[in-house]
Each structure stands twice: as C-alpha cells, then as structure tokens.
C-alpha atoms as an extended CHARMM CRD file, in Angstrom:
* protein
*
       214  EXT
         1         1  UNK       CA             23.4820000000      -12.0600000000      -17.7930000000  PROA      1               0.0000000000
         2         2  UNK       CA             22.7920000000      -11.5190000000      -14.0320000000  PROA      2               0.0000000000
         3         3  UNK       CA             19.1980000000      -11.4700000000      -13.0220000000  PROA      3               0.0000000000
         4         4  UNK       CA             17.9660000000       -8.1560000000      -12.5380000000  PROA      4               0.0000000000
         5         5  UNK       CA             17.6180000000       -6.8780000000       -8.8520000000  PROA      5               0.0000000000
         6         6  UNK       CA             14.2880000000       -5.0360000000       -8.5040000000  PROA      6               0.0000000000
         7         7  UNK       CA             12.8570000000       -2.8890000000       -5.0100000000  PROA      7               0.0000000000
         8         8  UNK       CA              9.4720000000       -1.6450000000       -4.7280000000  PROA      8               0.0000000000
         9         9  UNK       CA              8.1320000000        1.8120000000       -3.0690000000  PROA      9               0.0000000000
        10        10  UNK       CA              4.6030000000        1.9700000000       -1.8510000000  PROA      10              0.0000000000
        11        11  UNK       CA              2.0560000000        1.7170000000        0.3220000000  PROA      11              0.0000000000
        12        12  UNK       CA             -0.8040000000       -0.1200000000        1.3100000000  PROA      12              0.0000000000
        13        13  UNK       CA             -1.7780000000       -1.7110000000       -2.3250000000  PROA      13              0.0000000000
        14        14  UNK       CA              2.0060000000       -2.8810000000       -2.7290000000  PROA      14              0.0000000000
        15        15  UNK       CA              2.5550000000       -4.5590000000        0.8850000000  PROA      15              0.0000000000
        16        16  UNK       CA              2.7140000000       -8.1320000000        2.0010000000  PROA      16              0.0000000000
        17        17  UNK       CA              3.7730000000      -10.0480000000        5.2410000000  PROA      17              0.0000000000
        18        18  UNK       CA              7.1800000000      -10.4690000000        5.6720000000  PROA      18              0.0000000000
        19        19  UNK       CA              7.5970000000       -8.7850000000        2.4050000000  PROA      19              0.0000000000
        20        20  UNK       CA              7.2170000000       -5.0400000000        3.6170000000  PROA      20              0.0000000000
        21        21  UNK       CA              7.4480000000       -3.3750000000        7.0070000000  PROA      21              0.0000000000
        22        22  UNK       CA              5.6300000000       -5.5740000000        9.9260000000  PROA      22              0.0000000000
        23        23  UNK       CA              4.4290000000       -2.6180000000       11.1540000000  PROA      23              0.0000000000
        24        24  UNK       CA              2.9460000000       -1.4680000000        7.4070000000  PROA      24              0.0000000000
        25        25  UNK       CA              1.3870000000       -4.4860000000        6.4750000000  PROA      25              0.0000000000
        26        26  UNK       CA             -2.0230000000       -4.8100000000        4.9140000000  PROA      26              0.0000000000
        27        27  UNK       CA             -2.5020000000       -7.5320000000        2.9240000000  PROA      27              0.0000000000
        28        28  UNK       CA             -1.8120000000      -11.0830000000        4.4840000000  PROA      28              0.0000000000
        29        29  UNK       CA             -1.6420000000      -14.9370000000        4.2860000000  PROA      29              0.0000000000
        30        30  UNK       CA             -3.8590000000      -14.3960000000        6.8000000000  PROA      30              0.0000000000
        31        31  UNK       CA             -6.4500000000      -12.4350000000        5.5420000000  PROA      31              0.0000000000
        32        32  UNK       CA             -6.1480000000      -14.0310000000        1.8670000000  PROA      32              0.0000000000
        33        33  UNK       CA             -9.5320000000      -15.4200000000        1.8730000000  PROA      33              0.0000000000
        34        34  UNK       CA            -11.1320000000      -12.3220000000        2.2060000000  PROA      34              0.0000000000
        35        35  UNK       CA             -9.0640000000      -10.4170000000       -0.1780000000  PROA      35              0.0000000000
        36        36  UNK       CA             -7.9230000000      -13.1150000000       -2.9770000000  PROA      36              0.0000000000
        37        37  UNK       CA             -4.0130000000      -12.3340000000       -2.1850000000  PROA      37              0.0000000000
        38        38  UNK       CA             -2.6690000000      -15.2060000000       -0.3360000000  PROA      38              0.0000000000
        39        39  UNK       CA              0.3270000000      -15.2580000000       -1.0110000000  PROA      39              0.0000000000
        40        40  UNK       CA              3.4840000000      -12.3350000000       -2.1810000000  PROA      40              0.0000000000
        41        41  UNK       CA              3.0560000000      -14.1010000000       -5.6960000000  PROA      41              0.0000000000
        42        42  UNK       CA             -0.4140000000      -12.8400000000       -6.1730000000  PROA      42              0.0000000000
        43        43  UNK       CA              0.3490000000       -8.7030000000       -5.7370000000  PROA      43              0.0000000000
        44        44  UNK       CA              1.0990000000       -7.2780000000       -8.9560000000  PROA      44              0.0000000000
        45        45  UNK       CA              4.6300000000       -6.2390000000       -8.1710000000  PROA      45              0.0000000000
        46        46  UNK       CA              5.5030000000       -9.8850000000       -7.3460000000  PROA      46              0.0000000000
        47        47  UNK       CA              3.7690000000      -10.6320000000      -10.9870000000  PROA      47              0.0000000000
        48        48  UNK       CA              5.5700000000       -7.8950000000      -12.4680000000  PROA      48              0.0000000000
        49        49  UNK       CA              8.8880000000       -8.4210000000      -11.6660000000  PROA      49              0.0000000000
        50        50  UNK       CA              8.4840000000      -11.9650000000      -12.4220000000  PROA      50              0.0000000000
        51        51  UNK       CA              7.3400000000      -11.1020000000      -15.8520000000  PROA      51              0.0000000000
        52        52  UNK       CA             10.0270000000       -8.6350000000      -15.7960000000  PROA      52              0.0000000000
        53        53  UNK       CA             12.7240000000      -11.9350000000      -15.3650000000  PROA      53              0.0000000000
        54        54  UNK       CA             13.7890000000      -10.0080000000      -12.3780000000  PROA      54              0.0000000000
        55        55  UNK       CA             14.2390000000      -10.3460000000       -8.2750000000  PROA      55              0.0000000000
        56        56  UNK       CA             12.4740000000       -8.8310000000       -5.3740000000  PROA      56              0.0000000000
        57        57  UNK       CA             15.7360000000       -6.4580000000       -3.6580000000  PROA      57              0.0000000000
        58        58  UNK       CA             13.6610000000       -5.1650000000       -1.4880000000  PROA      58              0.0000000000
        59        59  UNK       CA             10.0920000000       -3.6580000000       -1.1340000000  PROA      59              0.0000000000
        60        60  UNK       CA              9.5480000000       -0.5060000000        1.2210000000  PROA      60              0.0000000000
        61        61  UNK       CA              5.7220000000       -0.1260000000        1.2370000000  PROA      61              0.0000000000
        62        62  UNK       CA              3.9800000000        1.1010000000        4.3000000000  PROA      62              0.0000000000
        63        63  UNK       CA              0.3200000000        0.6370000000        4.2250000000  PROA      63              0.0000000000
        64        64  UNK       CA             -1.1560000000        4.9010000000        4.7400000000  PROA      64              0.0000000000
        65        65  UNK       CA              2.1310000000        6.4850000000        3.9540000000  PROA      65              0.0000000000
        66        66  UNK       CA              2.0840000000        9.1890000000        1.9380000000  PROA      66              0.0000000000
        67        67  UNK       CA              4.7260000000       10.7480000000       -0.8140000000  PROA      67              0.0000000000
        68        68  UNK       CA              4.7910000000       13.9560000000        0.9410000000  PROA      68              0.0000000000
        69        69  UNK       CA              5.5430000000       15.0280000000        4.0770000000  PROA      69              0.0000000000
        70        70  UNK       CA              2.5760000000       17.1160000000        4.4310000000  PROA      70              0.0000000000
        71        71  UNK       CA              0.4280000000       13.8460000000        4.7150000000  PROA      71              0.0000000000
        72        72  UNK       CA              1.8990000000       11.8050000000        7.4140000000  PROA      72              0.0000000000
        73        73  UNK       CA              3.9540000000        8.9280000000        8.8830000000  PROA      73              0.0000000000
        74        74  UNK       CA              6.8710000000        7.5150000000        6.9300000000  PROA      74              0.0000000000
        75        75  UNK       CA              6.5500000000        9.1520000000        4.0330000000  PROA      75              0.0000000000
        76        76  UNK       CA              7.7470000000        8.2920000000        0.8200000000  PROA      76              0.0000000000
        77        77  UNK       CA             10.3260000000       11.1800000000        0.0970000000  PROA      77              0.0000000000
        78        78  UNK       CA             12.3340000000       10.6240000000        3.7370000000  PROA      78              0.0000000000
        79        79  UNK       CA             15.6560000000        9.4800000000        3.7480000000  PROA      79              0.0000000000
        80        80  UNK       CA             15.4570000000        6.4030000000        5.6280000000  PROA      80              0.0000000000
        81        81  UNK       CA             12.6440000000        5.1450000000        3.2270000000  PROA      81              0.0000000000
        82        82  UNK       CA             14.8930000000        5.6930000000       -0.0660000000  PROA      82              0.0000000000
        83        83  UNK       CA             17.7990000000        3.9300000000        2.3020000000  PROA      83              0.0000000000
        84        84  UNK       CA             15.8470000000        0.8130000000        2.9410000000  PROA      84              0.0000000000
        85        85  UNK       CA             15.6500000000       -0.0190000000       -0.9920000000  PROA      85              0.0000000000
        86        86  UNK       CA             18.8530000000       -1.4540000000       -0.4390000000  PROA      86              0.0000000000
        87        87  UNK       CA             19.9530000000       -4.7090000000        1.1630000000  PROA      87              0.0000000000
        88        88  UNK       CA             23.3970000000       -6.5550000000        2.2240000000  PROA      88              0.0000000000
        89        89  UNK       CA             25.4770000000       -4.5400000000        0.2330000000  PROA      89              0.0000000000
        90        90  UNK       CA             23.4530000000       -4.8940000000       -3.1500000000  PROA      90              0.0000000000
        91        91  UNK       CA             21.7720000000       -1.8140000000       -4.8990000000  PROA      91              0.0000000000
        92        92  UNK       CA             18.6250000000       -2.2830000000       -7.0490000000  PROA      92              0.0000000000
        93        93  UNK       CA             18.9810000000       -2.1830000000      -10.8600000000  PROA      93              0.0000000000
        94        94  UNK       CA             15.0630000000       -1.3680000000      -10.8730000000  PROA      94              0.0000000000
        95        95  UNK       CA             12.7820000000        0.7650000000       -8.8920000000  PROA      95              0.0000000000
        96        96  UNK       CA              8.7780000000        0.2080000000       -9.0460000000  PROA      96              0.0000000000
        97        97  UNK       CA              7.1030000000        3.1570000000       -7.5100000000  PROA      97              0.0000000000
        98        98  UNK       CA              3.6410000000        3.2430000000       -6.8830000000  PROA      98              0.0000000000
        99        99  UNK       CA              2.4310000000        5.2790000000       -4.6000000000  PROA      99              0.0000000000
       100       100  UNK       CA             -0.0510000000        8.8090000000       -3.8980000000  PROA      100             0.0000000000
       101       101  UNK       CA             -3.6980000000        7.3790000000       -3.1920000000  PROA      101             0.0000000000
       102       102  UNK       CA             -3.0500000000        8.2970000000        0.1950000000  PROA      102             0.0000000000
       103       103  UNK       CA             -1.9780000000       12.0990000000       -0.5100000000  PROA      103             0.0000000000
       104       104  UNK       CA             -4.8080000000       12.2990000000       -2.6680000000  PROA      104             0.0000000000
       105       105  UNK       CA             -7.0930000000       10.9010000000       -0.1860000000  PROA      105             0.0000000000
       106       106  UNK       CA             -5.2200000000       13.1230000000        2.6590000000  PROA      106             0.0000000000
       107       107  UNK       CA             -5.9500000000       16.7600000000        0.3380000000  PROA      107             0.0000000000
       108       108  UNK       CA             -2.2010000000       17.1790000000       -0.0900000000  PROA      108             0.0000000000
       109       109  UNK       CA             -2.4520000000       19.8360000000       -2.3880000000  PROA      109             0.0000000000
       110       110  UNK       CA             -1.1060000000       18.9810000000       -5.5540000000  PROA      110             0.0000000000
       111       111  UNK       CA              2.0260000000       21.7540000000       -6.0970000000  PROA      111             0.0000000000
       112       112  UNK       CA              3.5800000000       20.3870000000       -1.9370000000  PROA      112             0.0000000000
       113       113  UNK       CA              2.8190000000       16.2510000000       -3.5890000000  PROA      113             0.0000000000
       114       114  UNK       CA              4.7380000000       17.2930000000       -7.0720000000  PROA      114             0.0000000000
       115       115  UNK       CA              7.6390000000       19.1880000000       -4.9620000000  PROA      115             0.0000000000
       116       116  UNK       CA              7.7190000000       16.5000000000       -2.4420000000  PROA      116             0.0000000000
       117       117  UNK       CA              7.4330000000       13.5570000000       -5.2120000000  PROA      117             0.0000000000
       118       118  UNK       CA             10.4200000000       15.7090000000       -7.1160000000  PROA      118             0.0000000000
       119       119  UNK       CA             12.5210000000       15.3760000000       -3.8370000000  PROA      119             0.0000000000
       120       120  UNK       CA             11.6640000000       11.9570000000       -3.8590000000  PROA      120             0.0000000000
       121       121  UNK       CA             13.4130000000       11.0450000000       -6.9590000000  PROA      121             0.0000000000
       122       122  UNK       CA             16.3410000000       13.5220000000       -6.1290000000  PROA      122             0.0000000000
       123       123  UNK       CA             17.2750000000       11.1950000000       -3.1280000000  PROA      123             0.0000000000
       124       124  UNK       CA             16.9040000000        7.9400000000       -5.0430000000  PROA      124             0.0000000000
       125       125  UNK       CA             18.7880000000        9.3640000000       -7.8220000000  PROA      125             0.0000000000
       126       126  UNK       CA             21.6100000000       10.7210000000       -5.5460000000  PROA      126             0.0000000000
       127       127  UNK       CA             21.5700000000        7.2130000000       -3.5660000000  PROA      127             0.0000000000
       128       128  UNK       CA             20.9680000000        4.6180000000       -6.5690000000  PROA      128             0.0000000000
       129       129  UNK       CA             22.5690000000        6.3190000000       -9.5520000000  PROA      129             0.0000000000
       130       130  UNK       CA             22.9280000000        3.9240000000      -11.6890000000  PROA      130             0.0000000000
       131       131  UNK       CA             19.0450000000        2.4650000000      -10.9100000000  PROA      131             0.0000000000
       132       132  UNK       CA             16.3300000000        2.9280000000      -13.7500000000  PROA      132             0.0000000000
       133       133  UNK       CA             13.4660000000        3.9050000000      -12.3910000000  PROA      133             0.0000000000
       134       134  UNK       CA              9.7500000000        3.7170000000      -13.4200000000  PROA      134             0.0000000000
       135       135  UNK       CA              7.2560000000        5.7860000000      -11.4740000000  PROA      135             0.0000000000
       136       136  UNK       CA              3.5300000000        4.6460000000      -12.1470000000  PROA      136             0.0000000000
       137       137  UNK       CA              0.1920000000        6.9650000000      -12.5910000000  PROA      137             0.0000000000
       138       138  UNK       CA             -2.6930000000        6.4210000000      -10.3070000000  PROA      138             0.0000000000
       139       139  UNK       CA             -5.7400000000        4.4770000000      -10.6830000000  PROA      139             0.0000000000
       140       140  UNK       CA             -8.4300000000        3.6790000000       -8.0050000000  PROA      140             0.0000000000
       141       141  UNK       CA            -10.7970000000        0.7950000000       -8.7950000000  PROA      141             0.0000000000
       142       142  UNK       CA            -13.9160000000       -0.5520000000       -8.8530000000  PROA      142             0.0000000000
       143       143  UNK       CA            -16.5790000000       -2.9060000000       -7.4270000000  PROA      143             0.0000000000
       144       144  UNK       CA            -19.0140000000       -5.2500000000       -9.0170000000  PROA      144             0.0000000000
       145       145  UNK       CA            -19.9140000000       -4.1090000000      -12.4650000000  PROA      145             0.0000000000
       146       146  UNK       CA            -19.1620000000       -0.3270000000      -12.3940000000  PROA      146             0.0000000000
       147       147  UNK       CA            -17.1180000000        1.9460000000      -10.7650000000  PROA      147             0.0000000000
       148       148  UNK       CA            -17.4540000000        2.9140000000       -7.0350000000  PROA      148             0.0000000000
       149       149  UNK       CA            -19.5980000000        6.0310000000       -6.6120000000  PROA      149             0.0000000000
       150       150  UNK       CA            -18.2270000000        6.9930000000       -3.9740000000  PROA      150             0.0000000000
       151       151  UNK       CA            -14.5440000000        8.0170000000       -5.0860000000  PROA      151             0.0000000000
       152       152  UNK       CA            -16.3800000000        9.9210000000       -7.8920000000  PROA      152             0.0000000000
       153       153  UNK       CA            -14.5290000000       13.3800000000       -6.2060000000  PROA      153             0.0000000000
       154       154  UNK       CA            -11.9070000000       11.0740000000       -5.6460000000  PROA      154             0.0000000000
       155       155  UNK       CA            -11.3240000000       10.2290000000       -9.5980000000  PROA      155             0.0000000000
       156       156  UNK       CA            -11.9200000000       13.7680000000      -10.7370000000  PROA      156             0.0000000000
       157       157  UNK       CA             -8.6590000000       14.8070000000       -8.7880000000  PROA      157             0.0000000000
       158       158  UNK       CA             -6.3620000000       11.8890000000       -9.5790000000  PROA      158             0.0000000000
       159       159  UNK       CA             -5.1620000000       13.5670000000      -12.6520000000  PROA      159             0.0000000000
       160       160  UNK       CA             -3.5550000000       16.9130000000      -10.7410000000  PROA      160             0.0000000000
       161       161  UNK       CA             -1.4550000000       14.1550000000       -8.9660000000  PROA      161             0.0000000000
       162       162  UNK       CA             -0.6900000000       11.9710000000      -11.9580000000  PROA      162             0.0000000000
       163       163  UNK       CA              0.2160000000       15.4890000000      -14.2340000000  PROA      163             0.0000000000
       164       164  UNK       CA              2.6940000000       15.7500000000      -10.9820000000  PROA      164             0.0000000000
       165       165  UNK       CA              3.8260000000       12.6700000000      -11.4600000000  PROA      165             0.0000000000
       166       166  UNK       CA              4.9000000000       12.4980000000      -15.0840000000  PROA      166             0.0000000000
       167       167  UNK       CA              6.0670000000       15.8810000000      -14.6120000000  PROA      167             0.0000000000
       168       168  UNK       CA              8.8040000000       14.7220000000      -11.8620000000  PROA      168             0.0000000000
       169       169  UNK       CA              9.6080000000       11.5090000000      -14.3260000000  PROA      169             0.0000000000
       170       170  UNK       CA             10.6680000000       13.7390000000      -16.7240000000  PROA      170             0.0000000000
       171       171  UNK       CA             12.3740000000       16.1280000000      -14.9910000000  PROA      171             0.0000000000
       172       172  UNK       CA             14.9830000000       13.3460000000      -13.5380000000  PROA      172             0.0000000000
       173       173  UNK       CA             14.4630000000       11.3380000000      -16.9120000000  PROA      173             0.0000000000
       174       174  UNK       CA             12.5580000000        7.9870000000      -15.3920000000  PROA      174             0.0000000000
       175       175  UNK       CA             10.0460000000        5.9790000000      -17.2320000000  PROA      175             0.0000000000
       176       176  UNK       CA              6.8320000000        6.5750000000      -16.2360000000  PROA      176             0.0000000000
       177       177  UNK       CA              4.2670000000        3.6620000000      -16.4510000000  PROA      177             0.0000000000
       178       178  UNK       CA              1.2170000000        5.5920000000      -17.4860000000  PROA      178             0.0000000000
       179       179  UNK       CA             -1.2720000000        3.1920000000      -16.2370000000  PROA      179             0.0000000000
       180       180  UNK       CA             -4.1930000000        6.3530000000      -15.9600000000  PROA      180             0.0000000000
       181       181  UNK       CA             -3.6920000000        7.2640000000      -19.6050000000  PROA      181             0.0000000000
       182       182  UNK       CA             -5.0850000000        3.4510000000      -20.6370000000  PROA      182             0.0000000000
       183       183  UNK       CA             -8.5780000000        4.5950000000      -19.1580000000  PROA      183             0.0000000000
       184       184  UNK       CA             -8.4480000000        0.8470000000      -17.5960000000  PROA      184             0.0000000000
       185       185  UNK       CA             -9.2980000000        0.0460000000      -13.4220000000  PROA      185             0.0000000000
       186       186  UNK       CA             -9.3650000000       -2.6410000000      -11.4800000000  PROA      186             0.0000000000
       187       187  UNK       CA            -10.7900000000       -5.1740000000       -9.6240000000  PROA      187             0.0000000000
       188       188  UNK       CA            -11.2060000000       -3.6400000000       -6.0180000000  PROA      188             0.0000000000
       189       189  UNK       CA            -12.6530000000       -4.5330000000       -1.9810000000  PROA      189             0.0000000000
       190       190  UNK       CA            -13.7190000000       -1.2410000000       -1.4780000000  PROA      190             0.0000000000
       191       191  UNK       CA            -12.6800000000        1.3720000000       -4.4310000000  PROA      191             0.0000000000
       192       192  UNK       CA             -8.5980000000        1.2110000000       -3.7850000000  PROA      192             0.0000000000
       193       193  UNK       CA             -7.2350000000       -2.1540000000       -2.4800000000  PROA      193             0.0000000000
       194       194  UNK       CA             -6.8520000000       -4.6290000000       -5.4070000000  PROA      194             0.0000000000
       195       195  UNK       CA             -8.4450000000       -8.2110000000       -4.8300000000  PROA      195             0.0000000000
       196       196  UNK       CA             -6.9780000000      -11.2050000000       -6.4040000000  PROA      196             0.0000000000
       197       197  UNK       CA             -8.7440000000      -10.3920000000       -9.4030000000  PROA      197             0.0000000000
       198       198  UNK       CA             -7.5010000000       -6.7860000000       -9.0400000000  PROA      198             0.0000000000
       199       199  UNK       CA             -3.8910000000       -7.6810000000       -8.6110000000  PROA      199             0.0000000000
       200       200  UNK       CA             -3.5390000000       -8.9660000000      -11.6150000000  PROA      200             0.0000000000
       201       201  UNK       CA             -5.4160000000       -6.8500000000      -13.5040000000  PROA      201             0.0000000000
       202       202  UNK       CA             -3.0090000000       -3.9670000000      -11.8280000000  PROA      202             0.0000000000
       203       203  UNK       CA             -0.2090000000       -6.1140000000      -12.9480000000  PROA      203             0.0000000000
       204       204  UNK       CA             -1.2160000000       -6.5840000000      -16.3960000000  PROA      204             0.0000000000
       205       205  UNK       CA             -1.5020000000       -2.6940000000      -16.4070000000  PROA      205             0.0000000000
       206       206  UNK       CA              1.6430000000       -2.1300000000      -15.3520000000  PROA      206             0.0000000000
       207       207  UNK       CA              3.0970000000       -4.1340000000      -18.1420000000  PROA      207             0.0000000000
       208       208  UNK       CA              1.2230000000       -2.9570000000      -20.9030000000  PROA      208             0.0000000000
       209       209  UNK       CA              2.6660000000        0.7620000000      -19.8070000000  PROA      209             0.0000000000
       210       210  UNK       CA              6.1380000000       -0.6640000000      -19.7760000000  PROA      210             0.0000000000
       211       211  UNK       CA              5.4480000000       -1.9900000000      -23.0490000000  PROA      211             0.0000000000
       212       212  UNK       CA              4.4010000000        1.2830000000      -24.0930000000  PROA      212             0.0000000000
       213       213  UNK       CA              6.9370000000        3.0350000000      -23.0300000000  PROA      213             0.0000000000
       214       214  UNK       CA              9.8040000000        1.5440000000      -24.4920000000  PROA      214             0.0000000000
C-alpha cells in the first residue's frame, strides 16, 4: 500500500524552518531552546502524520495569517495558498487544517470567518478532489498550572469560530477533529504557541479526535 501523502494548512502554531514559508516562519532550530521545538519532528503535525503512517506533501502555514480575508496577509482561503498544498506533480491524499486563532484574535466576525472558511474548503475541494480532509476546532493554551487569564475574552469567543468550523466540515462532508469538544489545552509560551510540552500534548489531541471520529 503506498504511504499516504499528507499537507498541512496553518499558521503560526503549525510552522517550522524550511518546512513552511521562509517568510512565515515562527518556530525554529534556532530558537528551540526557548520554545522546546527543535526540530520539525517535535510540532504536532510532524507527530501526527507520523502516527498517522503518513508523509509530509507539503505544509502551507504562515505564521499571522488568517482564514479570512477580512483579517490580513496570505490568508488561508486564497487561491495560491490552496495551490501550494501540492508539490512536483503529486496531490495530497490528506489535508490537516488548523488554523483561526488569528481571526479570532483579529475580531473577524464570526458569519465573514464561517463564509470565508466555507470558501476555503470549496477551493480545496475543487483543486484536490479526491483528498480527505480533516479540519480541527480551536484551542488556546495555558501557562504554569492554570489557564492564562488573560485570553479569558479570548476563550469565551472560540466557540462562535469552532460552531463555524464544524458547520463548514459538514457542509463539504470533511472530518472534523473536534479537539475543543475534549475540554483539554495545552502546554503554552504565552497562551497560544505550543512549547515542546505543548506540541505534543496538541498532537495527542489531535489523535484522540481522529480516533473519535471514525
């Protein structure tokens, strides 16, 4: 049976150097002291489609992009960003999506993120057609012991965006990965970005939802 080709869509939480974009990038070998992810096989997508006996395709993750349009740069619903999920010829069999912190952050109001996120899927389905594709709810994190205060507001929204979410899943039949409905977090620097600890706690998530969902 051939190995499974497998592409990523995100932003900041799913990138890696000279994984993702160059000009994207936030996590680092670089930097991997300070956050625990030294290297592509600590970030939970790496973990995930390991687990998953798959193969990295491609990952388009741009660290601040948005899904919709409304929010920013490179957003997640263009063109060119479904294009680049892609490589030398070879579709993915698989798409990870994880991606909307930034919308939610950026008060994209929820009806323009579901309409753009629905547009989103449209364009992957219309370019990928015979891709399965999992979209996954959104968490934020937390430091030390307890959550982070400070994304209290922050929390209270996520759950407009991830109704949007499932809501577009359905409507163009994907899996979703319902990683908010487990009431679990993460490991996080500063509320969002996943640590090393975080990573794989995010990845372990992410599983247990497939698992779920099958």
């Amino acid at each position: 049976m051939a190995v499974k080709l497998i592409s990523v869509l995100g932003d900041s939480i799913s990138t890696f150097q000279d994984y993702t974009p160059p000009s994207g990038v936030y996590y680092a070998p670089t930097f991997g002291s300070v956050t625990g992810v030294g290297s592509a096989a600590d970030c939970w997508w790496m973990q995930v489609i390991q687990a998953l006996g798959g193969q990295l395709l491609c990952n388009d993750s741009w660290s601040g992009s948005t899904v919709s349009i409304q929010g920013g740069a490179m957003p997640a619903c263009s063109p060119s960003r479904i294009r680049r999920l892609c490589r030398d010829g070879l579709v993915p069999d698989l798409v990870l999506i994880y991606t909307g912190l930034n919308d939610v952050e950026r008060h994209v109001p929820p009806e323009v993120f579901g309409a753009d996120y629905h547009s989103m899927l449209r364009r992957i389905q219309e370019s990928y057609p015979e891709a399965q594709v999992t979209c996954g709810t959104l968490l934020a994190g937390y430091l030390g012991d307890s959550p982070f205060r400070q994304f209290a507001y922050f929390r209270a929204r996520l759950e407009e965006y991830n109704q949007a979410i499932r809501a577009a899943a359905a409507a163009h039949g994907y899996q979703v990965a319902d990683m908010a409905a487990l009431g679990k977090e993460y490991a996080s620097m500063d509320g969002l970005h996943p640590n090393g600890q975080g990573m794989a706690q995010l990845a372990a998530l992410w599983l247990e939802s497939l698992e779920l969902a099958r």
